[in-house]
C-alpha positions, 0 to 999 in steps of 0.5 A, spaced: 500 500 500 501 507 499 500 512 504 501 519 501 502 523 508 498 528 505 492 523 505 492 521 511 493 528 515 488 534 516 491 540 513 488 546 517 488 554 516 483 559 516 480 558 509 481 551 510 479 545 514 479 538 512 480 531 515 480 526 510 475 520 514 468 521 511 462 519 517 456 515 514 452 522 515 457 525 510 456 521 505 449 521 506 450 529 504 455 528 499 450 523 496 445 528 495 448 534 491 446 534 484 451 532 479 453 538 474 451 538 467 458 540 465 465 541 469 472 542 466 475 535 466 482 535 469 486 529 466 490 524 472 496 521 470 497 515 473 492 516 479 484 514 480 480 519 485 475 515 489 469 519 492 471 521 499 478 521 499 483 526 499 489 526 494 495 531 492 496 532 485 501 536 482 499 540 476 504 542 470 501 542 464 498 549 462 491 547 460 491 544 468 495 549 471 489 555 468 483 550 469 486 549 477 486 557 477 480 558 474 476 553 479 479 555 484 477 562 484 469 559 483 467 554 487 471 550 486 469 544 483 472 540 477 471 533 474 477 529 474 479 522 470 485 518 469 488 517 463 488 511 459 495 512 457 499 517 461 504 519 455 499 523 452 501 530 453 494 532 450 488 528 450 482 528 447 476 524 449 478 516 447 484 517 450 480 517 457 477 513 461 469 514 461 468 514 468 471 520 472 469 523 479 467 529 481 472 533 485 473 539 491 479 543 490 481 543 498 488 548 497 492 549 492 500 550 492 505 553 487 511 550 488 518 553 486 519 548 481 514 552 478 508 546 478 502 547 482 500 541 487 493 541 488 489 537 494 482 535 491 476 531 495 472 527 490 465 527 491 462 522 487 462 519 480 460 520 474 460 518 466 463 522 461 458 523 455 462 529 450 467 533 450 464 540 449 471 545 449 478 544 449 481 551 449 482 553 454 482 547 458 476 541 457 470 542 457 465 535 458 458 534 458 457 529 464 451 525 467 450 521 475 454 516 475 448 510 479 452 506 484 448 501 489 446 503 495 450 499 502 447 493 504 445 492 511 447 484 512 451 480 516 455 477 510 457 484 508 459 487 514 464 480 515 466 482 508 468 489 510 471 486 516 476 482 512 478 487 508 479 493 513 483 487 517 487 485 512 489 493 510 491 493 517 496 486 517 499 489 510 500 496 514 503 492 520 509 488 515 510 495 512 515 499 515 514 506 510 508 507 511 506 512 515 502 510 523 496 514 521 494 509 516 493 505 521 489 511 525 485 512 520 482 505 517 481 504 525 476 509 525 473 510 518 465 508 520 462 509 512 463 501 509 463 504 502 468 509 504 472 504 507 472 501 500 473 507 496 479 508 501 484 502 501 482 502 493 486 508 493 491 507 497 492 499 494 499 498 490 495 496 484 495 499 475 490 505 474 486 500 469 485 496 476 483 502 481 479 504 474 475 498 475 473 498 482 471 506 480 467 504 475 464 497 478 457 500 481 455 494 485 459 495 492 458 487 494 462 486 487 467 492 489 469 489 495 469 482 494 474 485 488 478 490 493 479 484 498 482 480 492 487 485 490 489 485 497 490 479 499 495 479 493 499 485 496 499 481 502 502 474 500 507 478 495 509 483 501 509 476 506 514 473 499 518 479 500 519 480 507 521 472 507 526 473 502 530 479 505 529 475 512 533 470 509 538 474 506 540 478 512 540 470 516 545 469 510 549 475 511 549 474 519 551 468 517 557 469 514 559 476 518 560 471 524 563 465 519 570 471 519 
């Protein structure tokens, strides 16, 4: 897993005030915003935003940098989706996933290096139906993207409890990762944003975070999210035996002279 410390820890200022780990009631709220008509689109690059969850980008393209500026002198609010291929320096539409998310501007930086990073919120999903500017950044016709409501049963909840305990256990055999990680999967209270979560933070492709995006059953995504990091954990259980045995060796022959 990767925990970006930006993620996880609540920037706070006068202007802004946020602690990425969403309460049921928040969700509840985020559920009900209508989905705008139209948004400028922010192409990612090697990323997939999930609802709810806090993520730093760095912006460097020119279109990027003038649509960030502009949203952020509005409200702030902007479609982002990841690209399909990351090498494309100016995409058209086909070179998008058709699934994005509906993103909160939450502060923004400009670096020495002249880039600006920018920590957005997503809010909810969303389908991108057409292209309907490019100068000077994009400009998409969107629509509300349907996705299941949480299920109420014993078989789910025993589902989800795997999942947060097994994040837990690759966390705990996971020395980079910051404790907070491990703060906030204890205290994440909303099912769906637990999911959406740990997704973001798994060591996975884009085409497979972009799957669980756009998977609008949340049974099927945890069933798929718990796989994907059932997977990290027997990798990570690999690597661990492999440099244990190697510093044994190492031991080993040290005392050998």
């Amino acid at each position: 897993m990767k925990f970006d410390t930006l993620s996880l820890a609540g920037v706070i200022d006068d202007e802004t005030e946020f602690i990425p780990l969403m309460t049921s009631e928040d969700e509840e709220e985020m559920n009900q915003e209508k989905t705008p008509d139209v948004l400028p689109i922010l192409p990612l690059r090697n990323t997939v935003l999930f609802p709810g969850v806090v993520i730093p980008i760095t912006v460097g393209r020119d279109k990027s940098i003038k649509l960030i500026q502009d949203a952020n002198k509005g409200d702030k609010t902007i479609g982002v989706i990841s690209q399909r291929d990351d090498s494309i320096e100016e995409p058209d539409q086909e070179h998008l996933y058709n699934v994005g998310t509906v993103a909160r501007i939450l502060k923004m930086f400009r670096m020495p290096d002249g880039n600006t990073t920018v920590i957005i919120q997503g809010k909810k999903r969303f389908n991108l139906l057409e292209f309907i500017e490019t100068e000077p950044y994009i400009k998409a016709r969107i629509s509300a993207y349907e996705v299941s409501k949480t299920p109420k049963d014993e078989k789910f909840d025993a589902l989800v409890s795997s999942i947060k305990d097994m994040a837990l256990r690759i966390i705990e055999q996971s020395p980079n990762i910051p404790t907070e990680a491990s703060f906030a999967i204890k205290n994440i209270e909303s099912s769906s944003f637990l999911i959406n979560f740990i997704a973001s933070n798994m060591n996975a492709e884009v085409d497979e975070k972009q799957e669980l995006l756009e998977e609008a059953q949340i049974r099927k995504r945890a069933e798929l999210l718990l796989k994907h990091i059932n997977q990290e954990f027997k990798m990570l259980e690999l690597k661990n035996d492999i440099q244990s045995k190697v510093k044994t060796d190492i031991d080993k022959q040290q005392k050998e002279y």
